[in-house]
C-alpha positions in Angstrom: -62.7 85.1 -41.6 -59.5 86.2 -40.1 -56.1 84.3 -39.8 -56.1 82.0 -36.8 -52.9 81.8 -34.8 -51.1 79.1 -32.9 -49.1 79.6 -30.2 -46.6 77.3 -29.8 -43.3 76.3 -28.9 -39.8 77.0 -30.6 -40.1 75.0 -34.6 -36.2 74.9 -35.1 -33.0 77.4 -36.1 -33.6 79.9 -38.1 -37.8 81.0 -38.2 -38.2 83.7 -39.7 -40.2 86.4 -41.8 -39.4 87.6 -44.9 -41.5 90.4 -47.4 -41.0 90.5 -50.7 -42.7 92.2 -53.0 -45.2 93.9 -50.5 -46.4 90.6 -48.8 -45.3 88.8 -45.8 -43.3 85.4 -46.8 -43.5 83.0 -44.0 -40.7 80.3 -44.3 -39.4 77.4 -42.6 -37.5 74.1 -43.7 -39.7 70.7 -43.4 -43.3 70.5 -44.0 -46.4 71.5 -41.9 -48.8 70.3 -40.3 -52.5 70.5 -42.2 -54.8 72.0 -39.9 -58.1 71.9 -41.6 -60.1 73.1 -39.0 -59.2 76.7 -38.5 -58.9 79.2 -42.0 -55.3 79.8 -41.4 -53.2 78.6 -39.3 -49.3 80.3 -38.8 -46.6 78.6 -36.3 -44.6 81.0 -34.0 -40.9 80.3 -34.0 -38.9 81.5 -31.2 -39.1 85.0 -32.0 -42.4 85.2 -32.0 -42.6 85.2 -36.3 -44.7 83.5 -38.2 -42.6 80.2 -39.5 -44.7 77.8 -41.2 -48.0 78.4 -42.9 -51.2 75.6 -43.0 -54.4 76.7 -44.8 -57.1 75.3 -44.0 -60.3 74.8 -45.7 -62.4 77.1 -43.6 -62.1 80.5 -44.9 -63.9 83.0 -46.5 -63.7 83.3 -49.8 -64.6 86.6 -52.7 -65.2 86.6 -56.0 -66.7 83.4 -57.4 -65.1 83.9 -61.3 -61.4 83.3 -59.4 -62.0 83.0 -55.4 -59.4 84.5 -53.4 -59.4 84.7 -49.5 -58.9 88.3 -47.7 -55.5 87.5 -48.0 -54.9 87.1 -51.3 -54.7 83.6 -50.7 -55.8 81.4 -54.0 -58.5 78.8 -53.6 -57.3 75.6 -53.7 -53.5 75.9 -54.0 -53.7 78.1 -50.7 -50.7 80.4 -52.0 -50.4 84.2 -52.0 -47.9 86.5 -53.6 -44.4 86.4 -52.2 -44.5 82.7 -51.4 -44.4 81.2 -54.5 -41.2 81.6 -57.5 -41.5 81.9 -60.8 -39.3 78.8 -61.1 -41.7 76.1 -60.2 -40.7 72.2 -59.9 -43.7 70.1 -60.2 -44.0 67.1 -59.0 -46.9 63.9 -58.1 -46.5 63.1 -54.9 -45.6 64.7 -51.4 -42.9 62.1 -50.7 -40.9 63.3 -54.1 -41.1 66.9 -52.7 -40.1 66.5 -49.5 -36.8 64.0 -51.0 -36.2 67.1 -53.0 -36.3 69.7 -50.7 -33.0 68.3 -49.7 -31.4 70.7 -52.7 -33.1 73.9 -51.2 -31.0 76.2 -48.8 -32.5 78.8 -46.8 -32.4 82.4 -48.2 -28.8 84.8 -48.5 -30.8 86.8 -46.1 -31.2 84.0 -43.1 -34.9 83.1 -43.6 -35.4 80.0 -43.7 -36.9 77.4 -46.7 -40.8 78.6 -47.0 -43.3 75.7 -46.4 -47.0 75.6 -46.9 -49.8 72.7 -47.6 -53.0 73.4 -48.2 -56.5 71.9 -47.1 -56.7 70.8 -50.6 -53.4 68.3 -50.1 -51.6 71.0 -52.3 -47.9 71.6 -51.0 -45.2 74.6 -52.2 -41.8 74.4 -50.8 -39.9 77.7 -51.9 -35.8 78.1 -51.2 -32.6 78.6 -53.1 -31.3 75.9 -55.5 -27.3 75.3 -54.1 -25.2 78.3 -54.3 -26.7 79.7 -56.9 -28.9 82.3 -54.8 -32.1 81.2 -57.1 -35.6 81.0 -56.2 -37.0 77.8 -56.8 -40.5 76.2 -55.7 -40.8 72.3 -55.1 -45.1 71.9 -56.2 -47.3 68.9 -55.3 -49.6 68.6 -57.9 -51.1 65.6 -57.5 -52.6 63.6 -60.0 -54.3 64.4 -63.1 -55.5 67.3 -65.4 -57.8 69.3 -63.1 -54.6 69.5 -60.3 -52.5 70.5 -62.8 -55.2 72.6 -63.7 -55.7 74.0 -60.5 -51.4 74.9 -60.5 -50.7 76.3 -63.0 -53.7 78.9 -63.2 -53.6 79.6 -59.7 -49.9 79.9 -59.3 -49.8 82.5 -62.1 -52.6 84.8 -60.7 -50.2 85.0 -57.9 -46.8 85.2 -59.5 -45.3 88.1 -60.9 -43.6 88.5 -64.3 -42.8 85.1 -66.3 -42.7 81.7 -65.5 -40.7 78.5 -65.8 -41.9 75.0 -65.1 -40.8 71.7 -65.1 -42.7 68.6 -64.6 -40.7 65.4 -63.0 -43.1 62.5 -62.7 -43.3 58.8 -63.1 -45.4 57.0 -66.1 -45.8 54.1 -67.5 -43.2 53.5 -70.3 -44.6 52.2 -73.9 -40.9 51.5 -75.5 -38.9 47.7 -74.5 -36.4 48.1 -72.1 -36.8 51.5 -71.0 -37.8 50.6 -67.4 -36.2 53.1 -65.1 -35.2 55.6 -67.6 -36.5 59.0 -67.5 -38.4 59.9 -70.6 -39.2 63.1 -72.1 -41.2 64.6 -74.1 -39.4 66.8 -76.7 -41.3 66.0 -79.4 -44.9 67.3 -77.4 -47.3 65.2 -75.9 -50.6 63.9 -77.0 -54.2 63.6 -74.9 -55.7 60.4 -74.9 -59.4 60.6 -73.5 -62.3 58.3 -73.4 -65.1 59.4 -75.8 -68.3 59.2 -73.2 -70.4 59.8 -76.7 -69.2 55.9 -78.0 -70.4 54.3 -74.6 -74.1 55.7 -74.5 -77.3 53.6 -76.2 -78.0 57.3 -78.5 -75.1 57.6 -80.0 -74.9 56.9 -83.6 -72.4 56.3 -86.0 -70.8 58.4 -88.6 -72.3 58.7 -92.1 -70.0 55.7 -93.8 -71.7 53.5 -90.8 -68.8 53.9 -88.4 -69.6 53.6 -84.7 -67.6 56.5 -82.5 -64.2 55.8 -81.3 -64.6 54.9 -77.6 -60.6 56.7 -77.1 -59.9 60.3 -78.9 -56.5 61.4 -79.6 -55.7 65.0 -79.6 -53.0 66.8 -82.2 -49.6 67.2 -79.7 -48.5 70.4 -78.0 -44.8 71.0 -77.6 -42.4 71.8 -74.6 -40.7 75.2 -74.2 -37.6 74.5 -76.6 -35.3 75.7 -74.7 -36.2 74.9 -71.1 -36.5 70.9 -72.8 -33.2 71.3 -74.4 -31.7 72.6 -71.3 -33.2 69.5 -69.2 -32.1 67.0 -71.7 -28.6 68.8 -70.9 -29.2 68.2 -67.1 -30.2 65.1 -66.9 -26.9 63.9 -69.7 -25.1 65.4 -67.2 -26.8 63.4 -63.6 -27.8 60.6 -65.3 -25.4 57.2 -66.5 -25.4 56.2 -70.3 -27.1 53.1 -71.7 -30.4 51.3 -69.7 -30.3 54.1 -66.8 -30.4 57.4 -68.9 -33.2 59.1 -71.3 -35.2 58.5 -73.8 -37.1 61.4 -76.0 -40.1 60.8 -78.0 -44.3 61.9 -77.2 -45.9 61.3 -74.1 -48.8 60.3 -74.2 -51.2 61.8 -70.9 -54.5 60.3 -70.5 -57.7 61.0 -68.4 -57.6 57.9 -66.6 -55.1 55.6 -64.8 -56.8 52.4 -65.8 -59.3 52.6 -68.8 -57.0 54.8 -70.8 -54.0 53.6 -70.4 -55.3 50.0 -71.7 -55.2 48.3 -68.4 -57.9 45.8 -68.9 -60.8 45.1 -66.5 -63.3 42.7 -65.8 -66.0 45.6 -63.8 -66.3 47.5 -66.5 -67.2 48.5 -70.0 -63.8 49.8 -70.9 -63.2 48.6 -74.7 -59.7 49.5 -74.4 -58.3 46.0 -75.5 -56.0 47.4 -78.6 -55.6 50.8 -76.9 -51.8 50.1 -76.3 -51.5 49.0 -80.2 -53.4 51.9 -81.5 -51.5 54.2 -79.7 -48.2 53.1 -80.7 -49.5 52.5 -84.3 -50.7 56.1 -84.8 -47.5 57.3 -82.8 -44.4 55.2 -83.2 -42.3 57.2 -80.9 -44.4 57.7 -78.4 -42.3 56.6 -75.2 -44.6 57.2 -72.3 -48.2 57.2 -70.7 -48.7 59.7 -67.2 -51.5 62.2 -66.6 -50.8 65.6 -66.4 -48.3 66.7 -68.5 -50.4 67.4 -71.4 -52.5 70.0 -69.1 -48.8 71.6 -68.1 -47.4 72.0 -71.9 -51.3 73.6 -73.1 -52.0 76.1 -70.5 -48.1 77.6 -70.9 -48.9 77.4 -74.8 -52.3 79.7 -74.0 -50.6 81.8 -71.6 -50.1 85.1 -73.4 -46.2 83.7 -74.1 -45.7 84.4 -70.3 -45.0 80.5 -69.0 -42.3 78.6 -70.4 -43.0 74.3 -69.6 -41.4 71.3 -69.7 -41.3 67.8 -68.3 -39.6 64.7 -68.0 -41.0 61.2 -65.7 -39.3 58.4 -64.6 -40.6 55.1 -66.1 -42.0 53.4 -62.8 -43.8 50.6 -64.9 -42.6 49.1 -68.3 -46.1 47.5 -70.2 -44.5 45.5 -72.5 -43.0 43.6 -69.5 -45.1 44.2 -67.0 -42.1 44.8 -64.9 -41.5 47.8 -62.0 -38.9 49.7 -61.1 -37.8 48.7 -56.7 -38.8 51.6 -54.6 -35.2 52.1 -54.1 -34.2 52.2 -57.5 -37.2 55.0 -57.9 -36.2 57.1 -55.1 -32.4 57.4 -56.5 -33.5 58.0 -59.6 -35.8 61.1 -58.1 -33.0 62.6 -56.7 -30.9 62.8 -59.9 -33.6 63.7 -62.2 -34.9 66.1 -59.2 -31.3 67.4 -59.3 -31.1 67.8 -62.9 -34.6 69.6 -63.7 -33.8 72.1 -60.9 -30.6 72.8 -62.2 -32.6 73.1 -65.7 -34.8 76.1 -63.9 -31.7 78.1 -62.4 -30.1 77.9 -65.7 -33.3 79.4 -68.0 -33.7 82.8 -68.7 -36.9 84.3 -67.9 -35.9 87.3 -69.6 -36.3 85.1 -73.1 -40.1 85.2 -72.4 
């Protein structure tokens, strides 16, 4: 099915079309407008130029081993070559990208900062970080394993020659009194999944006459060295000293917001009351709980050396307190840490890939 147009009015200074690397980058500062109803749908700016690209769930798609569109677009991410960098910034939420899309300036050539969202809730925003005339891409990746999933695989069947990626979310934090400092993972990250097998009537136990653990914990994987190194940097740099800077340790990411992460519930069957203390039993540094980054760090580990990962996230929530961060103390915090991991991705070279 073909690319819908809209016509409309003029969308602001500076629409314009760019191509780069054979394809046709449409970019424009702010975000669109999802337009689920129609395959494709590209906003005229005042010249006439496609400015801001929405793609929408109705579209033909080939190949069912890794569906593309007939334009190249990707599934569920909605991206094509040319509109995507191979610095990437991925973030949770669509209000973290669009604070952060402060930092992007429009291209040295006059095209404007490149949005596009996709059916899927998906959004890339692609401009240059400060003066440094750097490509950078702000990513929603929503929450949990399969959207990070759905990223990182999909971003690299459209991207060109290596990749850098940096994680910035928010987590729960394990350690006392590290509410509201960003924590990060240089010593790898760990998956903590519920064991279906330990909640079903067949399942037996072990030989010794052990039942099955209802929560699994996998061996870590490990952070780019020096993309982590060069975000600790960063962030020393943005960040104050003492209760508002870093921590380093594991992270922990889990399949599930509530069961486990230990939250405790009355509805259902969760056995999760000593999660928390297992955890930090079998990991005494581990500083954080979130869901996605373990997906990040394994896929870059399995891909061919050709992605380089990282991450960091802001503890939102301490448990041992049961304290939160205010929403204004988490949005300040997203700007400097946003600040800091982007200037992380303009300084790594790709080249060491």
């Amino acid at each position: 099915m073909g690319a819908g147009v809209m016509e409309a009015g003029p969308t602001g200074p500076g629409t314009a079309t760019m191509r780069r690397g054979g394809s046709t980058a449409m970019r424009r500062r702010g975000f669109g407008v999802l337009c689920a109803a129609r395959p494709v749908v590209h906003s005229v700016g005042a010249r006439g130029r496609p400015a801001v690209c929405s793609v929408g769930a109705s579209r033909q798609m080939k190949n069912a081993n890794f569906p593309l569109d007939a334009e190249g677009r990707t599934f569920h991410l909605g991206c094509r070559k040319g509109e995507i960098s191979n610095r990437m910034l991925s973030v949770g939420d669509a209000s973290r990208a669009q604070l952060l899309s402060q930092f992007l300036k429009p291209f040295p050539n006059g095209d404007p900062v490149f949005n596009l969202v996709s059916s899927r809730g998906f959004s890339i925003t692609t401009g240059v970080v400060g003066d440094s005339n750097t490509e950078v891409s702000i990513v929603t990746t929503l929450m949990g394993l399969a959207n990070m999933d759905f990223v990182i695989r999909e971003s690299r069947a459209v991207i060109d020659g290596p990749m850098a990626v940096v994680r910035l979310g928010t987590c729960g934090a394990l350690q006392p009194g590290t509410l509201g400092k960003v924590l990060v993972p240089s010593d790898g990250c760990v998956l903590v999944h519920r064991n279906p097998d330990a909640f079903t009537q067949q399942s037996g136990g072990s030989a010794n006459g052990d039942s099955p653990s209802p929560y699994l914990i996998t061996n870590p994987v490990f952070p780019n060295a020096e993309l982590c190194n060069g975000l600790i940097t960063q962030l020393q740099r943005t960040l104050p000293k003492g209760p508002g800077g870093i921590k380093c340790g594991i992270n922990c990411t889990t399949d599930s917001f509530y069961s486990s992460q230990g939250r405790i519930a009355e509805d259902f069957d969760d056995r999760n009351e000593n999660l928390i203390q297992r955890v930090l039993g079998e990991i005494p540094n581990a500083v954080s709980f979130e869901m996605e980054t373990f997906q990040l760090l394994h896929l870059a580990s399995c891909s061919k050396g050709t992605i380089a990962a990282a991450a960091c996230a802001i503890g939102l929530a301490e448990r041992a307190s049961n304290e939160f961060m205010t929403p204004a103390q988490l949005v300040e915090m997203e700007e400097k840490a946003g600040k800091a991991a982007m200037d992380a991705l303009v300084s790594f070279d790709l080249s060491s890939l």
